[in-house]
LUMTORGU-672988 format. One record per atom (N, C-alpha, C): residue number from 1; residue in three letters; chain; x, y, z; atom name. Coordinates in steps of 0.2 Angstrom, whole numbers, plus 5000, padded with zeros to 4 digits. Atoms other than C-alpha are relative to their C-alpha. Example, Ala and Ser with C-alpha at 12.3 -4.5 7.8 and 13.67 -1.06 7.14 Angstrom:
REM LUMTORGU-672988
+------+------+------+------+------+------+--------+
: panu : lose : base :   px :   py :   pz : kolmar :
+------+------+------+------+------+------+--------+
:    1 :  ALA :    A : 5004 : 4994 : 5000 :      N :
:    1 :  ALA :    A : 5062 : 4978 : 5039 :     CA :
:    1 :  ALA :    A : 5004 : 5006 : 5000 :      C :
:    2 :  SER :    A : 4996 : 4994 : 4999 :      N :
:    2 :  SER :    A : 5068 : 4995 : 5036 :     CA :
:    2 :  SER :    A : 4996 : 5005 : 5003 :      C :
+------+------+------+------+------+------+--------+
***
This chain:
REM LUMTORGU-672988
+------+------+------+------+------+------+--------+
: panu : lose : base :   px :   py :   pz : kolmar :
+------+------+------+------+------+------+--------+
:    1 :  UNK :    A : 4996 : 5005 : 5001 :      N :
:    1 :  UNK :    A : 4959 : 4980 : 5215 :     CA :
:    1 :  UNK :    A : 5008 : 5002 : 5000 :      C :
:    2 :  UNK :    A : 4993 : 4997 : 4999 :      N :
:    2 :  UNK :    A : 4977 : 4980 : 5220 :     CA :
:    2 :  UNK :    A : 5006 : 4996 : 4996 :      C :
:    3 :  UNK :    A : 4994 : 4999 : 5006 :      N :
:    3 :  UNK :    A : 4994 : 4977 : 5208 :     CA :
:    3 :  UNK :    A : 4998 : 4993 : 5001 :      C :
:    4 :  UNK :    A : 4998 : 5006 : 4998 :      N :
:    4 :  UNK :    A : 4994 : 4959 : 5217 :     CA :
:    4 :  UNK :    A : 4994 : 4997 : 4994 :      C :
:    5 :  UNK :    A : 5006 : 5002 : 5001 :      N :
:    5 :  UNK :    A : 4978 : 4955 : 5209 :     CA :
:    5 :  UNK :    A : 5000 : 4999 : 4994 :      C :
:    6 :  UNK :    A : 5001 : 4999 : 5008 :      N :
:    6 :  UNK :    A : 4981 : 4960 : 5190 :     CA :
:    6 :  UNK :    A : 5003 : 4992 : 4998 :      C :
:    7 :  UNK :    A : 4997 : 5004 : 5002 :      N :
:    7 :  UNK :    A : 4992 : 4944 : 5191 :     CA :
:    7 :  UNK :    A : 4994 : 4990 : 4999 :      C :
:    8 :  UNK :    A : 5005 : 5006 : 4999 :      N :
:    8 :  UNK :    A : 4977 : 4932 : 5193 :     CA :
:    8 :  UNK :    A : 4994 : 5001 : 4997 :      C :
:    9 :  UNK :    A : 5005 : 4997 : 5006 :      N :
:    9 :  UNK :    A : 4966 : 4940 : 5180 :     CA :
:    9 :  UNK :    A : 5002 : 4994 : 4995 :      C :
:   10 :  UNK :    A : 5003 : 5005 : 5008 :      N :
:   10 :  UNK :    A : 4961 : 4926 : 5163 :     CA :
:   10 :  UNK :    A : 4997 : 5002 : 4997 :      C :
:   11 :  UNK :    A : 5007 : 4999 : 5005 :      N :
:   11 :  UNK :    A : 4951 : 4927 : 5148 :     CA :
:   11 :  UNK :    A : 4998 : 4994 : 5001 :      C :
:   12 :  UNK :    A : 5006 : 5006 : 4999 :      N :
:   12 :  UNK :    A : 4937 : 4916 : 5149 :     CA :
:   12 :  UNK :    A : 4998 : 4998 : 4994 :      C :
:   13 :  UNK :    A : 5003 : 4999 : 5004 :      N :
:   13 :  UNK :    A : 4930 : 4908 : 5136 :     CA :
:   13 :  UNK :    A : 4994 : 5003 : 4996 :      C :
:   14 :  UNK :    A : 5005 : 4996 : 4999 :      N :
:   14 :  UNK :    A : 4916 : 4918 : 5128 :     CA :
:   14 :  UNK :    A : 4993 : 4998 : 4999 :      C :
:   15 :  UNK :    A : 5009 : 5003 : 4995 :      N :
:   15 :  UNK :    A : 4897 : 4917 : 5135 :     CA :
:   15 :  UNK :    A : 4995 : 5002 : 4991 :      C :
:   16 :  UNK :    A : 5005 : 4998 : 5009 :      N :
:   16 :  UNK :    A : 4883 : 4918 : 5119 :     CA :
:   16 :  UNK :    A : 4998 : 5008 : 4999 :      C :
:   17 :  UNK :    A : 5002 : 4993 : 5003 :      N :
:   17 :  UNK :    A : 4881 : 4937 : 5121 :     CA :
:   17 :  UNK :    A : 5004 : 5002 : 5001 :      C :
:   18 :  UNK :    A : 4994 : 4998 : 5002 :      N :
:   18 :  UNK :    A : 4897 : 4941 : 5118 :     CA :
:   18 :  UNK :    A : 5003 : 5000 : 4993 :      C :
:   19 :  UNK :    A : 5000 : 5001 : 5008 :      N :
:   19 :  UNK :    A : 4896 : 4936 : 5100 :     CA :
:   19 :  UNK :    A : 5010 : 4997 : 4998 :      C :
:   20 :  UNK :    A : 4993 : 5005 : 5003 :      N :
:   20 :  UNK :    A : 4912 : 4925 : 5099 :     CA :
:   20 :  UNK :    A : 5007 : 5005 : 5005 :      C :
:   21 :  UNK :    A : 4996 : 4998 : 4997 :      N :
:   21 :  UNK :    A : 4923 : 4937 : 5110 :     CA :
:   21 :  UNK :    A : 5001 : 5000 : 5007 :      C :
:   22 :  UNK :    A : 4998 : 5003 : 4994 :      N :
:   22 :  UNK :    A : 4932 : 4932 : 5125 :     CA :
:   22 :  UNK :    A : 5000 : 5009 : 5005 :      C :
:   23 :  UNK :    A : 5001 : 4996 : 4996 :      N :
:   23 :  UNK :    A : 4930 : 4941 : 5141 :     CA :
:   23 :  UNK :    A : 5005 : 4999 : 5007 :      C :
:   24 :  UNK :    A : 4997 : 5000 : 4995 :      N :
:   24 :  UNK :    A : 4940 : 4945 : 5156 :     CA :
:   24 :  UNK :    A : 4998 : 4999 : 5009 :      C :
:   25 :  UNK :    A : 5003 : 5002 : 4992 :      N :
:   25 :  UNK :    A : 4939 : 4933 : 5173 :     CA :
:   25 :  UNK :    A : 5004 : 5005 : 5003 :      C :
:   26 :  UNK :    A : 4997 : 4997 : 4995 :      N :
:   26 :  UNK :    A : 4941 : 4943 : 5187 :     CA :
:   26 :  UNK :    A : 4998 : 4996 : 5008 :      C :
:   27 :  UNK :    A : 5000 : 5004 : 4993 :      N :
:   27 :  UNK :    A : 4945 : 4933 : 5204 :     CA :
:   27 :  UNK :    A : 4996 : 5004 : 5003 :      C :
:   28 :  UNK :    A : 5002 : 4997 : 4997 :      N :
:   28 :  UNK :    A : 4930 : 4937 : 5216 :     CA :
:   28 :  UNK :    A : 5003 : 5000 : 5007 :      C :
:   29 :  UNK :    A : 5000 : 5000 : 4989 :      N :
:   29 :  UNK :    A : 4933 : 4941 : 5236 :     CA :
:   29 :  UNK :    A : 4992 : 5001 : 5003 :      C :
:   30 :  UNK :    A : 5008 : 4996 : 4995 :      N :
:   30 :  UNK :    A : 4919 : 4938 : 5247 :     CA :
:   30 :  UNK :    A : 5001 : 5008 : 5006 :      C :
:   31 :  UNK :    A : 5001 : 4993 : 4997 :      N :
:   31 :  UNK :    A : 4913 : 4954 : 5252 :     CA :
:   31 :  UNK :    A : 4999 : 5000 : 5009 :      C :
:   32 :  UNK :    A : 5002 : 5000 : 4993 :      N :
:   32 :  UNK :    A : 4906 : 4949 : 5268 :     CA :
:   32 :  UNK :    A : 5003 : 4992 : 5004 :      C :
:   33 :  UNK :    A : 4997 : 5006 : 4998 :      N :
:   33 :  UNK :    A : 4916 : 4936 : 5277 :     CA :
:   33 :  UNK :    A : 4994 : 4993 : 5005 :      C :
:   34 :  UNK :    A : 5006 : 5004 : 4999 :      N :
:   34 :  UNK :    A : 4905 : 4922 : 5280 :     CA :
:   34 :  UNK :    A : 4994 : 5000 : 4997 :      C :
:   35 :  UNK :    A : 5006 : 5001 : 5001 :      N :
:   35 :  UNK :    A : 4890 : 4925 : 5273 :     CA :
:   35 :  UNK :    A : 4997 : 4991 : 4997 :      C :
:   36 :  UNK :    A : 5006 : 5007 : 5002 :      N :
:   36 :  UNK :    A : 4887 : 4908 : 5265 :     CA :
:   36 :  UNK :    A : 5002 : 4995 : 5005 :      C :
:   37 :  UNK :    A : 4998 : 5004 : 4996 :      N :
:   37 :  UNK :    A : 4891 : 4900 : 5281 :     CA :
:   37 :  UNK :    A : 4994 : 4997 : 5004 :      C :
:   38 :  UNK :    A : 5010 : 5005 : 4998 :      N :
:   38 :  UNK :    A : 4871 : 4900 : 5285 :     CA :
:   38 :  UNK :    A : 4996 : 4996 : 4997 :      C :
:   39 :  UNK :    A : 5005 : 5005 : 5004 :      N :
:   39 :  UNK :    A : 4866 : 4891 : 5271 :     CA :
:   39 :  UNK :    A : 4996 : 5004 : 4997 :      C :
:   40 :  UNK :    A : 5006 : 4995 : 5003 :      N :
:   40 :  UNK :    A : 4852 : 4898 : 5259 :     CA :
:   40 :  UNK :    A : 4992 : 5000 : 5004 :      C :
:   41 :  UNK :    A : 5009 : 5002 : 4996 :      N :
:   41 :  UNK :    A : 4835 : 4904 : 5265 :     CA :
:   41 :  UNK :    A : 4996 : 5004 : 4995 :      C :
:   42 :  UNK :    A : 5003 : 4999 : 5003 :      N :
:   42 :  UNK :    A : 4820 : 4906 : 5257 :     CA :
:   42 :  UNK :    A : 4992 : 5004 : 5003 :      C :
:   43 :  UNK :    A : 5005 : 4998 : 4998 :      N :
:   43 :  UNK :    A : 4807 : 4918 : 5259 :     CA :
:   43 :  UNK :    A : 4995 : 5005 : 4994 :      C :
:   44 :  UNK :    A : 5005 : 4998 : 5004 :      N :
:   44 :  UNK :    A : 4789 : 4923 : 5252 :     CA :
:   44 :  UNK :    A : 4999 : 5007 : 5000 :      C :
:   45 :  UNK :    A : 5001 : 4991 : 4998 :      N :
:   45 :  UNK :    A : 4791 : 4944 : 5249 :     CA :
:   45 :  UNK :    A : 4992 : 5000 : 5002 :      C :
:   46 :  UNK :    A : 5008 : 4997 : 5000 :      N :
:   46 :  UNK :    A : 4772 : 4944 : 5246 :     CA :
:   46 :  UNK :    A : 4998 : 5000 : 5006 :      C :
:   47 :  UNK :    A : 5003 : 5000 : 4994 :      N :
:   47 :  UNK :    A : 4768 : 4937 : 5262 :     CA :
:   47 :  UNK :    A : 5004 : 5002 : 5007 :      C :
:   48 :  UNK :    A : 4995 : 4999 : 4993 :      N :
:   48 :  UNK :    A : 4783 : 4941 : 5274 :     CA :
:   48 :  UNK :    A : 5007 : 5005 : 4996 :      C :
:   49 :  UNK :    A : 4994 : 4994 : 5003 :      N :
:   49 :  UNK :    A : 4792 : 4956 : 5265 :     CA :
:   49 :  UNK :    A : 5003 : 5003 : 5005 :      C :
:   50 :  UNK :    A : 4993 : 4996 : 4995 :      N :
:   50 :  UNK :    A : 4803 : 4960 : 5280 :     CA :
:   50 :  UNK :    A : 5003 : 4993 : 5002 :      C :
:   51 :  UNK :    A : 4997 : 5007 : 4998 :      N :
:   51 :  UNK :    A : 4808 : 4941 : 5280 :     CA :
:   51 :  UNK :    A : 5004 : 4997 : 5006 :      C :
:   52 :  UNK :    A : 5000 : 5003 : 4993 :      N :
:   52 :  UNK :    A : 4806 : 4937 : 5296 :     CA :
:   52 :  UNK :    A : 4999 : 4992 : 5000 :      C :
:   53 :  UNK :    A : 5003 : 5005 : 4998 :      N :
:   53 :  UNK :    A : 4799 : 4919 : 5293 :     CA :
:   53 :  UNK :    A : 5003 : 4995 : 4994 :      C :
:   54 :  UNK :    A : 4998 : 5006 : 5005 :      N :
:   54 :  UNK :    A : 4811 : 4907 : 5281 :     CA :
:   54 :  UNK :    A : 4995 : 4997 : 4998 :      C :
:   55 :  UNK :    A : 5003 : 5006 : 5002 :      N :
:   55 :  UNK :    A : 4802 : 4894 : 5271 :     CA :
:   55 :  UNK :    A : 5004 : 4994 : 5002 :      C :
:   56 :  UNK :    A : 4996 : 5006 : 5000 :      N :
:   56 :  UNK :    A : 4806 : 4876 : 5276 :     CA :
:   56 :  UNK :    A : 4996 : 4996 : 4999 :      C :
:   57 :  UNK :    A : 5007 : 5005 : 5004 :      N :
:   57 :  UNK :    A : 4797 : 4866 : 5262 :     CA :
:   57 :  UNK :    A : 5006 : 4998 : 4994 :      C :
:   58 :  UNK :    A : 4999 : 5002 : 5002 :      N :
:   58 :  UNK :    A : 4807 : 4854 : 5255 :     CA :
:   58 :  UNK :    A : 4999 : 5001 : 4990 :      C :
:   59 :  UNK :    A : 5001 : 5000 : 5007 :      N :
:   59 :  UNK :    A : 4799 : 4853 : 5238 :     CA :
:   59 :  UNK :    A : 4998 : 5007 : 4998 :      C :
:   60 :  UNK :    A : 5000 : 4992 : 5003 :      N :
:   60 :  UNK :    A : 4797 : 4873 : 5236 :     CA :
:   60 :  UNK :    A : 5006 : 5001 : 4998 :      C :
:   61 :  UNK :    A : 4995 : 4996 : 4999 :      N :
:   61 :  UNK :    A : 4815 : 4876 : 5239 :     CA :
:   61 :  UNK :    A : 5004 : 4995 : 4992 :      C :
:   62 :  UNK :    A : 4998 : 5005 : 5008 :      N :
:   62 :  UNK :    A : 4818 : 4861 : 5223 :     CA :
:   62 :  UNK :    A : 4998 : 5004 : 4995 :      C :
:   63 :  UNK :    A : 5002 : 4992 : 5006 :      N :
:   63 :  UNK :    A : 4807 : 4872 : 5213 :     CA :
:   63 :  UNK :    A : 5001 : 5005 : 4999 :      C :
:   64 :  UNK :    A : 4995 : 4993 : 5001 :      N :
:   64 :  UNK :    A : 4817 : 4887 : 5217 :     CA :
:   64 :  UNK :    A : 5006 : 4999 : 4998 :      C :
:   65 :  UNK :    A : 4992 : 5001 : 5007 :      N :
:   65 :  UNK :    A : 4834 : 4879 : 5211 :     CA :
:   65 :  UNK :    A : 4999 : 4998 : 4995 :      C :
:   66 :  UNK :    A : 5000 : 5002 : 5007 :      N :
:   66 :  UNK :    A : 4827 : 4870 : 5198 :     CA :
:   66 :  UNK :    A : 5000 : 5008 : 4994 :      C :
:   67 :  UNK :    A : 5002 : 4992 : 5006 :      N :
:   67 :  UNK :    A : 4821 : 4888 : 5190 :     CA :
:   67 :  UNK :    A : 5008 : 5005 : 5002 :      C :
:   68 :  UNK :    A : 4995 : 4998 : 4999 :      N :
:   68 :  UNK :    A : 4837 : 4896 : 5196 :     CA :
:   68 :  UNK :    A : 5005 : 4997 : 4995 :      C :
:   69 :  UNK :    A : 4997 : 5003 : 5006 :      N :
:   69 :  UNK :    A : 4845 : 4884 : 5185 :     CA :
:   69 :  UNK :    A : 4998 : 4999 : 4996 :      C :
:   70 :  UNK :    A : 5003 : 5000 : 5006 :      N :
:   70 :  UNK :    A : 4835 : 4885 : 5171 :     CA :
:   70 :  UNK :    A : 5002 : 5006 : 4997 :      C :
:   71 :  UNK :    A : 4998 : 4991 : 5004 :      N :
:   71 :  UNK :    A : 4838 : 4904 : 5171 :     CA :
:   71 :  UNK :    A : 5007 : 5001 : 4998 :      C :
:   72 :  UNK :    A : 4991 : 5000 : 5000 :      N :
:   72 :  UNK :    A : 4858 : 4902 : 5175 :     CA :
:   72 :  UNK :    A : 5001 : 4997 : 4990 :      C :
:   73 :  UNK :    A : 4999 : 5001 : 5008 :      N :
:   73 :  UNK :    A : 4858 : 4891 : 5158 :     CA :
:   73 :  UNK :    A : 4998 : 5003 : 4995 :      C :
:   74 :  UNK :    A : 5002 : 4997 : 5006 :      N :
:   74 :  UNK :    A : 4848 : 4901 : 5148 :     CA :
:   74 :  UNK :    A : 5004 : 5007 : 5000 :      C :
:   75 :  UNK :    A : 4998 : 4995 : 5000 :      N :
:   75 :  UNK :    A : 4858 : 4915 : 5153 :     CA :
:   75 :  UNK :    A : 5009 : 5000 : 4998 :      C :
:   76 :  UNK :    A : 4995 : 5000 : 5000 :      N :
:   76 :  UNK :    A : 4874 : 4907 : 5151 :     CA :
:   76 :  UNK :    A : 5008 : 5001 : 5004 :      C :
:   77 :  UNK :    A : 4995 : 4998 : 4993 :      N :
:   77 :  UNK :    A : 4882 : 4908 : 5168 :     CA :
:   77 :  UNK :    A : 5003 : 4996 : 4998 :      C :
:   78 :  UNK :    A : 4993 : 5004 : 4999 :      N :
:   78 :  UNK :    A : 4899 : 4900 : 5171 :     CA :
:   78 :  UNK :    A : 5001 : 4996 : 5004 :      C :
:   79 :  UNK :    A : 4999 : 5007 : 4996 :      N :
:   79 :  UNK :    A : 4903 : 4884 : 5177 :     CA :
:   79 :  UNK :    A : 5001 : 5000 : 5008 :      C :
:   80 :  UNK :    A : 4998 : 4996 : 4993 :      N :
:   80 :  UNK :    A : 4911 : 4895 : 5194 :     CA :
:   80 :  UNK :    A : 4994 : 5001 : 5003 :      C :
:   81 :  UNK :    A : 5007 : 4997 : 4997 :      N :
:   81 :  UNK :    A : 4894 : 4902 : 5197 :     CA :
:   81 :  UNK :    A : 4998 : 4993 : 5002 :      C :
:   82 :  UNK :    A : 5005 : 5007 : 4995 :      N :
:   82 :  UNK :    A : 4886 : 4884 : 5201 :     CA :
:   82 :  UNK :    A : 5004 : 4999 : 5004 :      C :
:   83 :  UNK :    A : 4996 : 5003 : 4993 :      N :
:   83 :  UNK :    A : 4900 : 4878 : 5212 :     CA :
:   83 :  UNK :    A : 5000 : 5004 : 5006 :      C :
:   84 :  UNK :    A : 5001 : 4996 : 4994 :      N :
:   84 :  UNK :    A : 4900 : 4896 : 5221 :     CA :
:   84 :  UNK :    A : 4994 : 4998 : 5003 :      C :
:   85 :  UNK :    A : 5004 : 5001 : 4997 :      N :
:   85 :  UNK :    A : 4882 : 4892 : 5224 :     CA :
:   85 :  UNK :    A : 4997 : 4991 : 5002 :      C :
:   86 :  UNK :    A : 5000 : 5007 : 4999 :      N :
:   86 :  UNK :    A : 4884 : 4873 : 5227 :     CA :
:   86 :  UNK :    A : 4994 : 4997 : 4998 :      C :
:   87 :  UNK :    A : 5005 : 5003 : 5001 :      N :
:   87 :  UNK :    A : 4873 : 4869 : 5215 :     CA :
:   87 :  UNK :    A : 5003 : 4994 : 4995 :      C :
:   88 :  UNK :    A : 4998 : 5007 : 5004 :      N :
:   88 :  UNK :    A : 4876 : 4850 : 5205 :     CA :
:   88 :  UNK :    A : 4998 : 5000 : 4994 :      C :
:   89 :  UNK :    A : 5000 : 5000 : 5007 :      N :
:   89 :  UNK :    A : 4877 : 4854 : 5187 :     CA :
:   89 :  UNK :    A : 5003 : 4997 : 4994 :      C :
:   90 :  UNK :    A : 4997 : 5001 : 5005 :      N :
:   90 :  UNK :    A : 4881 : 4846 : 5172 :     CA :
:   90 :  UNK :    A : 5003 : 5003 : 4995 :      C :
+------+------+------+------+------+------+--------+
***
């Protein structure tokens, strides 16, 4: 991280396992330029563990955000995190 960067640092408010104490946002940079410019793909390790062959199943791929979302709130991800992953959360 460079000097430039300490200037864009924040405390966030604090997450449930942190017992009431704030913690320090750190502005991410995407690592790999573009990566989310494919979209998400979804693939079954068990049957295609070199993930050659995406899934394209509407109602599978609803099932994998819904539970992605179930676990972010139980885990208490931040508001940033759904929008990084474009997902529509309340």
């Amino acid at each position: 991280m460079t000097w430039m960067n300490w200037e864009k640092l924040s405390l966030a408010p604090p997450f449930n396992f942190t017992k009431g104490l704030q913690v320090l946002r750190i502005p991410a940079r995407e690592k790999y330029k573009g990566v989310n410019s494919f979209g998400h793909l979804l693939f079954d390790l068990r049957d295609d563990p070199q993930q050659q062959h995406p899934i394209h199943d509407e109602a599978i791929e609803a099932r994998m955000i819904n539970l992605l979302i179930r676990l972010m709130k139980e885990n208490d991800a931040p508001a940033e995190q759904y929008r990084r992953l474009g997902l529509d959360v309340v």
